[in-house]
C-alpha positions as CSV (number, residue, x, y, z in Angstrom):
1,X,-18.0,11.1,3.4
2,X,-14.7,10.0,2.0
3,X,-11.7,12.3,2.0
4,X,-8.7,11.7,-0.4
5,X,-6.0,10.2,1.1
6,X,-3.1,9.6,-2.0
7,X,-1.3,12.6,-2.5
8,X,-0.5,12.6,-5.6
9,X,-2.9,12.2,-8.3
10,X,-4.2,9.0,-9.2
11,X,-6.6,9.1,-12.2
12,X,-3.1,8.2,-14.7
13,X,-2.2,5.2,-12.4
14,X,-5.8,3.7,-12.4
15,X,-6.4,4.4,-16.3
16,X,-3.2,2.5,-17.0
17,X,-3.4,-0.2,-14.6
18,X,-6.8,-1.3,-16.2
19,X,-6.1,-0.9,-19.7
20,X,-3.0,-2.9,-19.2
21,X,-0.5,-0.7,-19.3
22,X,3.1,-0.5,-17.9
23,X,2.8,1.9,-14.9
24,X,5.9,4.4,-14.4
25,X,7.2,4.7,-11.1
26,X,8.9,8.2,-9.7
27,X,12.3,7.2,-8.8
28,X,11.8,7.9,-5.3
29,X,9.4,4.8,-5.4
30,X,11.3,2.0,-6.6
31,X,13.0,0.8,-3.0
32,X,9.5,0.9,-1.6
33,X,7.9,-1.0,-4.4
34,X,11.4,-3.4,-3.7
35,X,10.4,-3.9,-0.3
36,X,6.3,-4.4,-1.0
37,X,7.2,-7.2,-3.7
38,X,9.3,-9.2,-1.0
39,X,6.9,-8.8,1.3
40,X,4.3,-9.9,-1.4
41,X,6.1,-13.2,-1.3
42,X,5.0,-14.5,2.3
43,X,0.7,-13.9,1.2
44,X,1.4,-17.3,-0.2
45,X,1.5,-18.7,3.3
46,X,-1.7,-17.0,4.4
47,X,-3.7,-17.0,1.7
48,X,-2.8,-20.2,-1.2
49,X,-4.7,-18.2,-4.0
50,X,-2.5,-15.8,-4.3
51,X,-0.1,-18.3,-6.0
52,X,-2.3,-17.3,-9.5
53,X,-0.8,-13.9,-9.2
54,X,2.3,-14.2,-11.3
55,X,5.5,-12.4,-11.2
56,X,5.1,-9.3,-13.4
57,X,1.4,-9.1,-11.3
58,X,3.4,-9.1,-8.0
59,X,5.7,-6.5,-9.8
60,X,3.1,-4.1,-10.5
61,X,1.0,-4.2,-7.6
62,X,3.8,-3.5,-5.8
63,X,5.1,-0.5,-7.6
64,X,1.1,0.7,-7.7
65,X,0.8,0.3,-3.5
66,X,4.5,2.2,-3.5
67,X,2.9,4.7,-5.7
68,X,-0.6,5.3,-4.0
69,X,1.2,4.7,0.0
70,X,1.6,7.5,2.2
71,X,5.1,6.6,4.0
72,X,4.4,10.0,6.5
73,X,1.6,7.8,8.1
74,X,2.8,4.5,8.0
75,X,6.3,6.1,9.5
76,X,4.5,8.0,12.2
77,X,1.9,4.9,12.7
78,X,-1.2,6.9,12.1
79,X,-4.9,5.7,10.9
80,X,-6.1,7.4,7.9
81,X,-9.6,8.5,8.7
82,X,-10.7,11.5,8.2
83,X,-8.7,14.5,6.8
84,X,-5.7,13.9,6.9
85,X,-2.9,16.6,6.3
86,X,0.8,15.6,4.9
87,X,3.1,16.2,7.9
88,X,6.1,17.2,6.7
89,X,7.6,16.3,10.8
90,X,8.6,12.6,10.9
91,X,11.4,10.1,12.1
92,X,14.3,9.5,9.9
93,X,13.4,6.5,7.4
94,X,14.8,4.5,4.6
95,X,17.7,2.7,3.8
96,X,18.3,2.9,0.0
97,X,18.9,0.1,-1.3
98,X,19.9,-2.3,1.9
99,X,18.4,-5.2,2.8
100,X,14.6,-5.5,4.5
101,X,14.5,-6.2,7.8
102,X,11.4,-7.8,8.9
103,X,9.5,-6.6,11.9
104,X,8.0,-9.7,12.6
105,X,8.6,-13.7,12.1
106,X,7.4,-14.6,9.1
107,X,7.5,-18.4,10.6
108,X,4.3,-17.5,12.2
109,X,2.3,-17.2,8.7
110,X,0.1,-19.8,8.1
111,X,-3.3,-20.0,6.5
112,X,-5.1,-20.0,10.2
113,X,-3.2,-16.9,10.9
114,X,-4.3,-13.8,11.8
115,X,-2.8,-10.6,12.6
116,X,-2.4,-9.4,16.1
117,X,-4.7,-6.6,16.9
118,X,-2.1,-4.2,17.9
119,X,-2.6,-0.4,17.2
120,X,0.7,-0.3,15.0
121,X,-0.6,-3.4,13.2
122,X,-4.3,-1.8,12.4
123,X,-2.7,1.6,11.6
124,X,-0.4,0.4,9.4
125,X,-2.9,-2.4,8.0
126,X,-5.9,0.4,7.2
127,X,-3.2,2.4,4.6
128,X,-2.0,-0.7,3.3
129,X,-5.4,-2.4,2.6
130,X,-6.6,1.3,0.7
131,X,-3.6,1.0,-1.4
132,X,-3.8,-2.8,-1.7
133,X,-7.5,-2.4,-2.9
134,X,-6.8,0.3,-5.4
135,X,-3.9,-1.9,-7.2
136,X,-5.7,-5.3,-7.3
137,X,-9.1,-3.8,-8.3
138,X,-7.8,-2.0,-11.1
139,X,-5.6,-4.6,-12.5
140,X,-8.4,-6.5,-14.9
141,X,-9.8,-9.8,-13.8
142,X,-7.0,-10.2,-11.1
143,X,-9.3,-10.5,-8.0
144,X,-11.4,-12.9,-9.5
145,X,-8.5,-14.7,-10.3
146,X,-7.3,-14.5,-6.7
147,X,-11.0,-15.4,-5.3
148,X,-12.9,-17.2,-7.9
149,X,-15.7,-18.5,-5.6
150,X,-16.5,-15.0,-3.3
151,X,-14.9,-12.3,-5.5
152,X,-14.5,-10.9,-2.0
153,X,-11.4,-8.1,-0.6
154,X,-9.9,-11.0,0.8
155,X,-6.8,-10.5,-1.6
156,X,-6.3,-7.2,-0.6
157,X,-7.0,-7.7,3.1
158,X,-4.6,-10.7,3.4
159,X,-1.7,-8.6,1.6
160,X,-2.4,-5.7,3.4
161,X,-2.4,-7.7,6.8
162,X,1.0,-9.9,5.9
163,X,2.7,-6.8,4.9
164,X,1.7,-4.5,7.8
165,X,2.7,-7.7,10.0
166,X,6.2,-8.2,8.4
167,X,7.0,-4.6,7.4
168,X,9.7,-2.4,9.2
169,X,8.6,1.1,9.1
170,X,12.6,2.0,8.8
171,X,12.6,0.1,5.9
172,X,11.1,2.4,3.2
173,X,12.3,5.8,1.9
174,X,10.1,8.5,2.8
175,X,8.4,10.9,0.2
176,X,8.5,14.5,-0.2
177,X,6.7,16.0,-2.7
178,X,6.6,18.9,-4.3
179,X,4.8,22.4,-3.2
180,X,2.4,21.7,-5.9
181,X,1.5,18.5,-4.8
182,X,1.2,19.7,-1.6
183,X,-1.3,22.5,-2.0
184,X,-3.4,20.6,-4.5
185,X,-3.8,17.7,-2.2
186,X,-4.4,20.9,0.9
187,X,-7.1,22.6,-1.9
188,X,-8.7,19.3,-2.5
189,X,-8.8,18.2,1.3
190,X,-10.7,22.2,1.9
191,X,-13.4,21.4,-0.9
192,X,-14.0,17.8,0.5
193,X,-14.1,19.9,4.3
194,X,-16.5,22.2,2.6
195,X,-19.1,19.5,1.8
196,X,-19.1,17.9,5.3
């Protein structure tokens, strides 16, 4: 069984992203999808293939992993299985517009790395891959682009990995939604309970 995990709706980010589309981000998005494309720019060092992704691809897979993330989890460090409730209880986080700090050295990124199997790390790593997954899948031909010879979820692991290694919690601006976002993603979480 699968449980939703975005908060917001989705359905109007995938149709877009695979018909081409521009996507439009709420405004409380853009620093986060700022801080995912910077981070976007060390995959290079892990994973060469990620070179094909251009620019405006970067852009957009960015603004669609700021889009899907949920920053309560990744602030809080916790795993996304299961159900999980939005906890409206968390740290203060964000800086606006500042610059990123990174949590880690990016020095140590090389195409023999791997990520540290810390509990932060895999926490962090398991949201970021489900967002990472949903952006490059639905963006036409792009992971065959990035893997041509395994069409695998390497793409998507290796940015989900870098950026969970690099990224600084305190770095993005938390989310609040709305009560209506709220209680449908509540409602939708109770049906999916229901079918358990």
């Amino acid at each position: 069984m699968v449980f939703t995990v975005s908060i917001r709706e989705t359905e109007e980010l995938e149709r877009r992203l695979k018909a081409g589309l521009k996507i439009e981000l709420p405004k409380e998005c853009l620093h986060n999808s700022k801080v995912i494309y910077e981070l976007l720019g060390y995959v290079d060092r892990v994973f060469p293939g990620f070179k094909k992704a251009s620019s405006q691809e970067r852009k957009t897979i960015a603004g669609a992993v700021a889009y899907l993330m949920r920053t309560d989890l990744l602030i809080l460090g916790r795993v996304a299985i299961g159900p999980i409730p939005y906890s409206q209880k968390r740290g203060a986080a964000g800086k606006g517009d500042s610059e990123i700090s990174l949590r880690n050295s990016p020095k140590k990124l090389s195409p023999k790395w791997k990520m540290p199997n810390t509990p932060e790390n895999s926490n962090m790593g398991a949201e970021l891959y489900r967002c990472y997954s949903a952006a490059i899948s639905w963006i036409p031909g792009l992971n065959d682009r990035l893997d041509p010879k395994y069409h695998s979820l390497t793409p998507a692991f290796t940015c989900a990995d870098v950026t969970a290694f690099l990224l600084d919690p305190k770095d993005l601006d938390d989310y609040h939604y709305s009560p209506g976002e709220v209680n449908a993603f509540d409602e939708k979480l109770a049906r999916e309970m229901e079918r358990v």
